[in-house]
C-alpha positions in Angstrom: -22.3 -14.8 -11.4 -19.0 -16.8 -11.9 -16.2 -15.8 -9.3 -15.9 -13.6 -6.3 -12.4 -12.1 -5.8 -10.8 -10.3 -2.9 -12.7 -11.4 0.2 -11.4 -9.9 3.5 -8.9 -7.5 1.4 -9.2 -3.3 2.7 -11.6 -1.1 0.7 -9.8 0.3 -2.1 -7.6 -2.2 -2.8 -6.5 -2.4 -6.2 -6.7 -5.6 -8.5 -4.7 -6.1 -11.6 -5.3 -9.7 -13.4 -7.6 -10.6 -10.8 -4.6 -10.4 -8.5 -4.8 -7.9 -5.2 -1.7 -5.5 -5.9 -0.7 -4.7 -1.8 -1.8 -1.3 -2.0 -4.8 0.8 -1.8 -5.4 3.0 -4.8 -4.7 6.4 -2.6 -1.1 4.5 -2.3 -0.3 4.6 -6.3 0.6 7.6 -8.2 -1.1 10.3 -9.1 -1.0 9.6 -12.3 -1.9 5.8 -12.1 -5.1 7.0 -10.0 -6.2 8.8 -13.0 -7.1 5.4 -14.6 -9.8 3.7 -14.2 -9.1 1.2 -11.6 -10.5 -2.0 -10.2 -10.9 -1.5 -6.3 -12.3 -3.4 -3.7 -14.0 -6.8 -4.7 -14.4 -8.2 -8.1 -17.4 -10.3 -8.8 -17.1 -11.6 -12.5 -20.1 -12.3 -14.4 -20.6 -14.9 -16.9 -23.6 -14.1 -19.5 -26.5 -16.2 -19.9 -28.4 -14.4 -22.7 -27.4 -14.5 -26.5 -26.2 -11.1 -26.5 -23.6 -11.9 -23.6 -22.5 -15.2 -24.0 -20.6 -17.1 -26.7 -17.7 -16.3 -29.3 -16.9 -12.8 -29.6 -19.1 -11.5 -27.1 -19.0 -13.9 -23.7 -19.2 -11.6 -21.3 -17.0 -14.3 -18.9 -14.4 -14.1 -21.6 -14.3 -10.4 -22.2 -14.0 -10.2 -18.2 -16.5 -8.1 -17.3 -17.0 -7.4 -13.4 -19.1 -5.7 -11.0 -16.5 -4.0 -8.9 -15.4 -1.2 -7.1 -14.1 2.2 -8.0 -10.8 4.8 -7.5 -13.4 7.2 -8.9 -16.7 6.8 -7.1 -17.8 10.4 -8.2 -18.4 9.8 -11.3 -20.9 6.4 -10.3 -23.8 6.7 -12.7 -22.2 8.0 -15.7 -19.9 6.3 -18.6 -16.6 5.9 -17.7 -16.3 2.3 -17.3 -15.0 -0.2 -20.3 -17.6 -2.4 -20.0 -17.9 -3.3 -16.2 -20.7 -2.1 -13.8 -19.2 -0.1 -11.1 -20.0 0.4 -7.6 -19.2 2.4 -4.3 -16.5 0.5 -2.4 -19.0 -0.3 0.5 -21.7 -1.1 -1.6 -19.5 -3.8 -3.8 -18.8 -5.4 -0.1 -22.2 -5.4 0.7 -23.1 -7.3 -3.1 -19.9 -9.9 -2.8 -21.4 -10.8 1.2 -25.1 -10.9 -0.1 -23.8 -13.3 -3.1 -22.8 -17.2 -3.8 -20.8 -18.0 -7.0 -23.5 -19.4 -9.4 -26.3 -17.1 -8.3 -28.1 -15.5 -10.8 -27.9 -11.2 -10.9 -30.2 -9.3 -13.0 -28.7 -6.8 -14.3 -31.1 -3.9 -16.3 -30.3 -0.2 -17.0 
């Protein structure tokens, strides 16, 4: 794991560039909250296998995250772009139990 974003922010807060937005994703339009958004925390991963790392497919590059979710009924199936997505209190749980550098496993 590379970076952990958003310590101490409210559940469901909303990150765009990595940057906390000031609001909660209830707080945006209706039509925003449609989108797939980035609540909560962001841990950002950087690949160590040759599938995930390196040019054109560096997972650290492509900025894939485990994160949080506006749409945490739909955990479990595809709906994400690439990132693995988690309940809001479970993604503060991860970022607490986690050090930048640790390793994560990560298996489907």
């Amino acid at each position: 794991m590379a970076d952990k974003i958003g310590a101490g922010e409210p559940l469901g807060m909303v990150f765009k560039g990595r940057v906390p937005t000031g609001q909660i994703f209830s707080e945006f339009h209706e039509n925003e909250q449609l989108r797939n958004l980035i609540t909560t925390r962001i841990i950002r991963l950087r690949g160590l296998e040759p599938d995930n790392s390196g040019t054109g497919c560096d997972s650290y590059a492509r900025y894939i995250y485990i994160h949080g979710s506006n749409h945490e009924d739909r955990i479990g199936e595809p709906f994400s772009g690439g990132c693995v997505e988690m309940l809001n209190t479970e993604v503060v749980e991860l970022f607490e139990a986690v050090a930048e550098g640790d390793l994560i496993w990560i298996c489907t």
